[in-house]
C-alpha positions in Angstrom: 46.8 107.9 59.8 46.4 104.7 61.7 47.7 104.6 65.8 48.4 101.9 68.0 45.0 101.6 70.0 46.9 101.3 73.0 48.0 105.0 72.9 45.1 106.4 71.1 42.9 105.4 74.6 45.8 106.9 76.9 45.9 109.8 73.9 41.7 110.6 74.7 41.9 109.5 78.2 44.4 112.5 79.1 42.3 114.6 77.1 39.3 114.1 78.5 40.7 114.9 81.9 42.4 118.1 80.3 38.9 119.1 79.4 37.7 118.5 82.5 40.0 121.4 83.6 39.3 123.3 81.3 35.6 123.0 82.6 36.6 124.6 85.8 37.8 127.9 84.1 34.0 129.4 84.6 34.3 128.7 88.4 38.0 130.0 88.6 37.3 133.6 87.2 33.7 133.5 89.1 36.1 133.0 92.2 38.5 135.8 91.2 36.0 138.2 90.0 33.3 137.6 93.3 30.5 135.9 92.6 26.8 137.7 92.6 23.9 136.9 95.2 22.7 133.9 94.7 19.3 134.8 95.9 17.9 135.6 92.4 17.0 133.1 89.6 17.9 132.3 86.4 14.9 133.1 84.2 14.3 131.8 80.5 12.4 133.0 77.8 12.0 132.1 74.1 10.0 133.1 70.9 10.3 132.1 67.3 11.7 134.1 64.4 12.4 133.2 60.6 15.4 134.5 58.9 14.9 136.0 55.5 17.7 134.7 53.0 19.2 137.5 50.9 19.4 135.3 48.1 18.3 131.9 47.2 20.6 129.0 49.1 21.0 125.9 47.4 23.1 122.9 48.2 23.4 119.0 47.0 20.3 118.2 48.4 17.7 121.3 49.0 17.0 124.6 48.4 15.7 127.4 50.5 15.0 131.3 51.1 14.1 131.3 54.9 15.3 129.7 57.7 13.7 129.5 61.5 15.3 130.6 64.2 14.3 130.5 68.6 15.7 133.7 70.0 16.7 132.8 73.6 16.9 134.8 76.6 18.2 134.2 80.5 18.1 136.5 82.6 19.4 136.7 86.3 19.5 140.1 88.2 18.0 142.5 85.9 21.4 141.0 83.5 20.2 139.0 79.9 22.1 136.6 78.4 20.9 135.7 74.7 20.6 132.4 72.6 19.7 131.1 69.3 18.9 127.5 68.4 18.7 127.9 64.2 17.2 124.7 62.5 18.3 124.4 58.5 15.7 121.4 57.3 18.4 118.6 58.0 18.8 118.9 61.2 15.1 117.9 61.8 14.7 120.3 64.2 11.9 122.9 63.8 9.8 125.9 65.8 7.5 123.7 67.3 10.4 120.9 68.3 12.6 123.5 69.7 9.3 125.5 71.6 8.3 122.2 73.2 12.4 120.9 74.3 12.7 124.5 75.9 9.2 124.6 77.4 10.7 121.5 79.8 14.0 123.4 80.8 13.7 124.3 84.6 16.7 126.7 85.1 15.3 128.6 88.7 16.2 125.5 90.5 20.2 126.1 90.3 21.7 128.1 93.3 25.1 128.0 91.8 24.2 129.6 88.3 28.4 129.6 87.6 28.0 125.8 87.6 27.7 125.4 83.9 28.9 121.8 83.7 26.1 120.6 85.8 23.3 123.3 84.3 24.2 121.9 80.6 24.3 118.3 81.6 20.9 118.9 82.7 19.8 120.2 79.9 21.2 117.7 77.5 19.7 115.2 79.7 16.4 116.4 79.7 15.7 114.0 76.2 18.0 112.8 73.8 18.7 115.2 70.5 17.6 118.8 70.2 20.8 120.0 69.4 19.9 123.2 68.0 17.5 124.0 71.2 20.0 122.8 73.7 22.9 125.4 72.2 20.2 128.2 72.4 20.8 127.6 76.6 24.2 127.4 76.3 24.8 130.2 74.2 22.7 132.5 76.4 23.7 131.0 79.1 27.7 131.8 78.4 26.6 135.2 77.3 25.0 135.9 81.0 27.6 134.2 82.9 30.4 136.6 81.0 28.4 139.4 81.2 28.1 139.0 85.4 31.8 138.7 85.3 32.6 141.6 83.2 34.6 139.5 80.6 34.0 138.1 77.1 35.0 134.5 76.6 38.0 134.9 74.6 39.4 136.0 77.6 37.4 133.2 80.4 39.2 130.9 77.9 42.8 132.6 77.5 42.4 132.7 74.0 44.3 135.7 72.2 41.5 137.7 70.0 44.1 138.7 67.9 44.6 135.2 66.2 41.1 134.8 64.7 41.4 133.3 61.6 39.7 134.9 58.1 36.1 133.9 58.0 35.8 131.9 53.8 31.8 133.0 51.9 29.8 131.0 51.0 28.9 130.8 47.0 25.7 128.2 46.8 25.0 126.6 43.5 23.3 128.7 40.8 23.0 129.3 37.4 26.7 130.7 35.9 25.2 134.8 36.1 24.1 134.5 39.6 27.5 132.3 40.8 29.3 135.5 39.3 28.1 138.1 40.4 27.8 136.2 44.2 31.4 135.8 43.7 31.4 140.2 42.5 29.7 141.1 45.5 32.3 138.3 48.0 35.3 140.7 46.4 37.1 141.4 50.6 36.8 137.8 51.1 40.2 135.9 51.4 38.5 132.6 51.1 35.3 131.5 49.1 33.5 128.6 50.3 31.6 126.7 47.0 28.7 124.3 47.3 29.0 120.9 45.0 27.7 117.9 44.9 25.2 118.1 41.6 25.7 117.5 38.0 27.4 121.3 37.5 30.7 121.1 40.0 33.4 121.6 37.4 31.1 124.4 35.9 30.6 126.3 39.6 34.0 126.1 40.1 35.4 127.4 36.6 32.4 130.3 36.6 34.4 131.5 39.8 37.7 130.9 38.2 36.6 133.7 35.5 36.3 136.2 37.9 38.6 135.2 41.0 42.0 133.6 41.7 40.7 134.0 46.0 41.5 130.0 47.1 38.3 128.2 47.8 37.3 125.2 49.7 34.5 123.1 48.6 31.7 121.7 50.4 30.3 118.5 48.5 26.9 117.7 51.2 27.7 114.1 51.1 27.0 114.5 47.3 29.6 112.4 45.3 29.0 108.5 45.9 31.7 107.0 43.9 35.2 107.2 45.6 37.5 107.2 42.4 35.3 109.9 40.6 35.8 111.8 44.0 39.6 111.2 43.9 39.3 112.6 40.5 37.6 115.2 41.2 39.8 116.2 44.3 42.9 115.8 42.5 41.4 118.1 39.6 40.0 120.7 42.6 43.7 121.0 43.3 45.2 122.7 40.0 42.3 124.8 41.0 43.5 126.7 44.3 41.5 124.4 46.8 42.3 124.2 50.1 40.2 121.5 51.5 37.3 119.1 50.7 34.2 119.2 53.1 31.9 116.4 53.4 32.6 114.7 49.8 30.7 111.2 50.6 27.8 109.6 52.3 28.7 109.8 56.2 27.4 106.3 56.1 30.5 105.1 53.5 32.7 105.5 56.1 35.1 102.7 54.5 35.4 104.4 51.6 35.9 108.3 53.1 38.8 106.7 54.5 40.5 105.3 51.4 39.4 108.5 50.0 41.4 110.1 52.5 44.2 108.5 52.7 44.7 108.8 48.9 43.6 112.7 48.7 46.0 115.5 47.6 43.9 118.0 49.6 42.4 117.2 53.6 39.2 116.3 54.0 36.8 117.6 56.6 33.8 116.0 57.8 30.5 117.8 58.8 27.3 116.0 58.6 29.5 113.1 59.9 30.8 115.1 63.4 27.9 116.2 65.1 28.9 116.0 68.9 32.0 114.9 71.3 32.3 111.4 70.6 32.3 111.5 66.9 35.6 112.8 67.2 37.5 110.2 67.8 34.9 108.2 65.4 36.4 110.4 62.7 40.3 109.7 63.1 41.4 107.9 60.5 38.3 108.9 58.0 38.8 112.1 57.8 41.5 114.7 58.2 39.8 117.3 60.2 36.2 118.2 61.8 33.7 120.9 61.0 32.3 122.2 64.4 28.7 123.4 64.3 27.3 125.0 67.6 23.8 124.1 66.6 25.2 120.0 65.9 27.3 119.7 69.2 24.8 121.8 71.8 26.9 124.7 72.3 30.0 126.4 72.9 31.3 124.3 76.1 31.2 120.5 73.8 33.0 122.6 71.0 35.1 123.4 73.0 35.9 120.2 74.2 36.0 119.2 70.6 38.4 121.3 69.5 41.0 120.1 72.4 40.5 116.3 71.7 40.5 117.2 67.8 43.8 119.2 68.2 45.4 116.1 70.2 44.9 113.8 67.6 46.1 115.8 65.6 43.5 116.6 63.1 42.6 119.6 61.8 39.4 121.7 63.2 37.1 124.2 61.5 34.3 126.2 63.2 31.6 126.9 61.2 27.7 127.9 61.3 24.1 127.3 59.6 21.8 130.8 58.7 22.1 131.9 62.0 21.8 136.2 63.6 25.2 137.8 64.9 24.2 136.1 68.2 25.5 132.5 67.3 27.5 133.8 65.0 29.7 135.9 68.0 29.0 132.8 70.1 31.5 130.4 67.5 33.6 133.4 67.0 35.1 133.2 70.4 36.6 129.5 69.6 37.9 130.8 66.8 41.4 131.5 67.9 42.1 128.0 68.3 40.8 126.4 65.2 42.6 126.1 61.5 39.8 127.7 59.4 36.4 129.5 59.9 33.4 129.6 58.0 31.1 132.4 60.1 29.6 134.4 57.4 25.8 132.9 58.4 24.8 136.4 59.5 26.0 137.7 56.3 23.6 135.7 54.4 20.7 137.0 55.8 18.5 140.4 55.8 17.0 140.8 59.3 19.5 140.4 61.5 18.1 141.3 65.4 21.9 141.7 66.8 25.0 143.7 66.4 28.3 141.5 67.4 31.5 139.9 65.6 32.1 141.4 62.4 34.4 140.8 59.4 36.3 143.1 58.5 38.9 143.0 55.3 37.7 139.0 55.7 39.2 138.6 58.9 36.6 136.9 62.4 36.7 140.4 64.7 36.0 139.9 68.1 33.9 142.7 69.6 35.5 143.7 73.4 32.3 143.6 75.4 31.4 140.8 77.7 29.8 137.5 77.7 29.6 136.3 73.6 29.7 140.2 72.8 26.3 141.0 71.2 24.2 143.8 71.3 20.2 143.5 70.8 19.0 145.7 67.6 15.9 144.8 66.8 
């Protein structure tokens, strides 16, 4: 897993200039579609919502029924574009965090509103953090720009919608009753995603065995500390259909995520340890693959980015999502042509979805053909 240093810098340097490129592609189709009058501005608005939970979610290190949620909106010639920054309790991000960051963005003052490398850099300039309140522009700001050129992203990208990958469910830890009939009601799922990381992980995994053969991955939340129980327990997770280990150890035992790497039967993916750009190249070597969040990395245009450095190392790349509406959820949904797995069933979690957009059908990430990230406002 190691590389010569040498290459590895030419490896990033050449990507880096290919994403660079690949940053131009907003400006390309604006150029080949007409751009509109640039006498208008781009106007932002925002309000808090909480996301009601349709069941208890519990993982290594918290439990919770809710989850809040800014609902974004730009708007620019009588066209909205919308946004969601969602803020699960580790994130540290919150209403009032995420009111206050967006209160300071100052989009009216771009003339070229196609210029979206310049626009985000702004943003993410504007303080250091706010992830999750950063995304909510970029998401609603990809939504309008699509929308003006009459095209979802899928296609602004090249990316074939046929190629989306099945989406796995998640199955949080719970008593034995509740983990089965979780795993009842996840029956057209292809892939189960299961929370470890407490005392119960062989128990979670054999109450699922009971009533499924469906392959799982398992997300541990940083939970297991020791690196030779975690090969053990890896090694077991393997006579048990497992595809892939998320997150097993601290992200601060990066020495011995490695050895536990290296040593695995099954890849391992980090999450709380990739949150944006440059963790990517942080995580060769430690891990083999990434977990892309648009809430962690600020948006569809980093993850992007992501996933083409990620892919040129070649390590493997999963999108996935927090408690989020249809809105982020469509948002990842267009990168997922290009990644290995996908873990988008956030909206399916919850009860009060506000927007209609990507669905799953049979299991499978659908891309809905309308423009921008493809969503629909329903509530």
């Amino acid at each position: 897993m190691k590389q010569n240093r040498r290459n590895f810098l030419k490896t990033t340097g050449a990507i880096a200039g290919t994403a660079m490129l690949a940053g131009s592609a907003t400006n390309t189709f604006a150029n080949t579609f007409g751009r509109k009058s640039m006498s208008e501005k781009l106007k932002l608005s925002f309000k808090p919502y909480t996301l009601e939970l349709k069941h208890v979610f519990t993982v290594a290190t918290n439990s919770r029924t809710t989850t809040p949620v800014v609902l974004t909106e730009i708007e620019y010639d009588g066209v909205v574009g919308y946004g969601e920054a969602s803020m699960p309790p580790y994130l540290g991000e919150s209403h009032e965090t995420v009111l206050k960051f967006l209160s300071k963005v100052n989009l009216s003052r771009y003339d070229d509103i196609y210029d979206l490398d310049e626009i985000l850099a702004d943003v993410d300039a504007i303080e250091p953090g706010n992830t999750a309140a950063k995304a909510s522009v970029d998401i609603a700001m990809h939504d309008l720009i699509g929308k003006l050129l009459g095209q979802p992203w899928y296609n602004i990208w090249g990316f074939d919608k046929n190629k989306t990958p099945y989406t796995s469910f998640t199955i949080g830890i719970d008593t034995a009753d509740v983990v089965r009939q979780k795993t009842k009601e996840a029956s057209e799922f292809k892939v189960l995603k299961v929370k470890l990381g407490r005392e119960n992980d062989k128990e979670m995994i054999e109450t699922i065995r009971s009533v499924t053969d469906t392959p799982l991955t398992v997300d541990v939340n940083q939970g297991w500390k020791d690196k030779n129980q975690a090969l053990e327990m890896i090694q077991w997770l393997k006579e048990k259909n497992t595809l892939f280990v998320e997150q097993p150890m601290p992200k601060t035992m990066i020495d011995e995520m490695a050895w536990l790497t290296e040593h695995s039967p099954l890849p391992t993916i980090g999450d709380e340890s990739i949150q944006r750009l440059d963790d990517v190249k942080k995580a060769h070597g430690v891990f083999s693959g990434i977990n892309i969040k648009l809430m962690k990395c600020t948006g569809m245009r980093e993850a992007h980015k992501m996933i083409t450095l990620a892919k040129a190392l070649d390590m493997k790349v999963m999108i996935g999502c927090m408690t989020e509406t249809s809105c982020a959820i469509s948002a990842a949904s267009h990168l997922s042509p290009k990644v290995d797995w996908a873990d988008l069933d956030g909206a399916l979690l919850i009860s009060n979805d506000v927007y209609d957009g990507t669905k799953v059908i049979d299991g499978k990430v659908t891309l809905i053909d309308r423009p921008g990230i493809g969503v629909m406002k329903i509530g």
